[in-house]
MARBA-523314 format. One line per 2 residues: number of its first residue (from 1); their letters; for each residue x, y, z of N, C-alpha, C. Coordinates in nm, 3 decimals. Last residue first. Layout:
BEGIN
NUM = a = X,Y,Z,X,Y,Z,X,Y,Z; ...
REM end
This chain:
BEGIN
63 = xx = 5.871,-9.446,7.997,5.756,-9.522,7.951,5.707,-9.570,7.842; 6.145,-9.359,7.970,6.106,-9.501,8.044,5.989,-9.586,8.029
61 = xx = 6.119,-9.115,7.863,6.136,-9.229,7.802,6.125,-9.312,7.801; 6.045,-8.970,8.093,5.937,-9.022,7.991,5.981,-9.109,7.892
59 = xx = 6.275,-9.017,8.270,6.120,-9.066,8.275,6.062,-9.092,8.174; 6.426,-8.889,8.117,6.461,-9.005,8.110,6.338,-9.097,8.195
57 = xx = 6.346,-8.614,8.131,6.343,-8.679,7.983,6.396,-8.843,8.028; 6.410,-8.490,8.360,6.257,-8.580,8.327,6.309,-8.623,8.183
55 = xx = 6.683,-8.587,8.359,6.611,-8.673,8.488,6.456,-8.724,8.405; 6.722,-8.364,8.222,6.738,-8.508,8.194,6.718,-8.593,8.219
53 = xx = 6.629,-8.133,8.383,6.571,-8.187,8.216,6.590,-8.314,8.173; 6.740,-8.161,8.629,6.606,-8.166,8.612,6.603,-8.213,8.499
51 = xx = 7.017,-8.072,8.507,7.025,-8.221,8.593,6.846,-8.280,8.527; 7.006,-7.864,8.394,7.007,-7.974,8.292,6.998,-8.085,8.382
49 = xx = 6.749,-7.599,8.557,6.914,-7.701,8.560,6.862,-7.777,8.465; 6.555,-7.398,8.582,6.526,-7.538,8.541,6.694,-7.549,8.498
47 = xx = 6.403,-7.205,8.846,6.524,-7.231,8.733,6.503,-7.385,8.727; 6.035,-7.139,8.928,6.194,-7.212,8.969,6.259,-7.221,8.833
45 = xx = 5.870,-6.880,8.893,5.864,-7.007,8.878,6.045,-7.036,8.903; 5.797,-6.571,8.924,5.833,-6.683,9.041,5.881,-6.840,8.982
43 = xx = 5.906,-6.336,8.725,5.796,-6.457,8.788,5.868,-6.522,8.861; 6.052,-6.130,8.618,5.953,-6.133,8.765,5.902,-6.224,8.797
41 = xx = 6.146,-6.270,8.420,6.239,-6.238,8.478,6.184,-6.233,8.622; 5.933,-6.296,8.261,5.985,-6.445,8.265,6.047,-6.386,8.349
39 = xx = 5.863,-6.037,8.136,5.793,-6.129,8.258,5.866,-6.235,8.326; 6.106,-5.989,7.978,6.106,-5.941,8.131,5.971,-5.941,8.267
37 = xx = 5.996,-6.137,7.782,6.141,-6.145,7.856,6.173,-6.122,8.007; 5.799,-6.011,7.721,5.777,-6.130,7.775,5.933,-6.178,7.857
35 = xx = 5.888,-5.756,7.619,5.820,-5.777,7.723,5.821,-5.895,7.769; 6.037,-5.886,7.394,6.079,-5.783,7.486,6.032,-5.788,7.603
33 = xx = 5.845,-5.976,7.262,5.936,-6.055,7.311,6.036,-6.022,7.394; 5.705,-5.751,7.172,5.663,-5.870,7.265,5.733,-5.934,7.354
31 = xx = 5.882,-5.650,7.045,5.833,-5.599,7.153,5.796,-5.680,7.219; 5.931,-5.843,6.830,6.005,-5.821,6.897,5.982,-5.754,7.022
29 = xx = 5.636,-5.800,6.711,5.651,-5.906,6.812,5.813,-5.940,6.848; 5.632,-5.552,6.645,5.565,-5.570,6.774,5.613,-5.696,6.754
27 = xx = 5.920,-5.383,6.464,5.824,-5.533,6.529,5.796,-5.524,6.613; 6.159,-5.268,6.568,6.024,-5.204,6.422,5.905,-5.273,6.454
25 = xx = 6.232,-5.078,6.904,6.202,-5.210,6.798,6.092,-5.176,6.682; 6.262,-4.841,7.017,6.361,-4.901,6.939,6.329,-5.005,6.878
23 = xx = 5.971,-4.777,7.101,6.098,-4.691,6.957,6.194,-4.769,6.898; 5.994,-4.872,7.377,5.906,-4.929,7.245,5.939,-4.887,7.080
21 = xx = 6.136,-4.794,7.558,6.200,-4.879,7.469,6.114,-4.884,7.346; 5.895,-4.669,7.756,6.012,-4.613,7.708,6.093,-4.677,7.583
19 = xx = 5.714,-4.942,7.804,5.644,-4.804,7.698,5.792,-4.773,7.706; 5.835,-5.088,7.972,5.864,-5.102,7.856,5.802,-5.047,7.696
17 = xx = 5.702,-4.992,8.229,5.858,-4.954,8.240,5.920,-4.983,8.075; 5.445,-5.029,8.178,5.484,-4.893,8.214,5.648,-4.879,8.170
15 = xx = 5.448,-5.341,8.140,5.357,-5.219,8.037,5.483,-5.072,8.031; 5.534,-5.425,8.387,5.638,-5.442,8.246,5.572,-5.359,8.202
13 = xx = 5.305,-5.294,8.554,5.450,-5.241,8.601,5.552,-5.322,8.466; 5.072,-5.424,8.460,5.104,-5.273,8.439,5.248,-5.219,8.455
11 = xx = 5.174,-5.766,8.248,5.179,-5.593,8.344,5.161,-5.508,8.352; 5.072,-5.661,7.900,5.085,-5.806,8.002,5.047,-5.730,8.111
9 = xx = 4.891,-5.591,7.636,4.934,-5.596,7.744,4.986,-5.675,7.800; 5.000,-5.676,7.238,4.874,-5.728,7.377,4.940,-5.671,7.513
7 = xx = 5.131,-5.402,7.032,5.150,-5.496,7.139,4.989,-5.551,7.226; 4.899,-5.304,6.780,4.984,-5.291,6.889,5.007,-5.432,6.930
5 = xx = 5.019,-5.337,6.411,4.942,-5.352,6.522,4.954,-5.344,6.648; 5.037,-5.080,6.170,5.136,-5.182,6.248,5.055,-5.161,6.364
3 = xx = 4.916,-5.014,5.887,4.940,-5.012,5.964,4.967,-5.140,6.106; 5.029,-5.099,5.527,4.966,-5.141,5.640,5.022,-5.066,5.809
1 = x = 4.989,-4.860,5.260,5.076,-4.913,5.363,4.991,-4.965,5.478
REM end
C-alpha cells in the first residue's frame, strides 16, 4: 500500500486552524483545497464582479 503524502504548508494561522479538519478528508489535495480556500478568504485581493470580467475580456478582444 502506498503511503499518502502530506499537505505543502501555507499559513501558520490556516496550518493551525486546518490541522483539526484534516480527518475528514481522504485526499491531500482535497485538503489542499481546503486550505487554499481559506487563503483566498484572508487575502486581500479585490472581488472580481462580471462587470470587470467583461470589460477585460472585451479589451483583449479588441486587440
Amino acid at each position: 500500500m502506498v503511503n499518502p503524502r502530506q499537505a505543502n504548508s501555507t499559513l501558520k494561522l490556516i496550518d493551525e486552524y486546518c490541522r483539526y479538519y484534516r480527518n475528514l478528508f481522504s485526499e491531500v489535495r482535497s485538503f489542499k483545497a481546503f486550505t487554499h480556500l481559506h487563503a483566498g478568504i484572508i487575502s486581500d485581493m479585490p472581488l472580481l464582479n462580471w462587470g470587470m470580467v467583461e470589460r477585460s475580456r472585451a479589451v483583449s478582444n479588441a486587440r
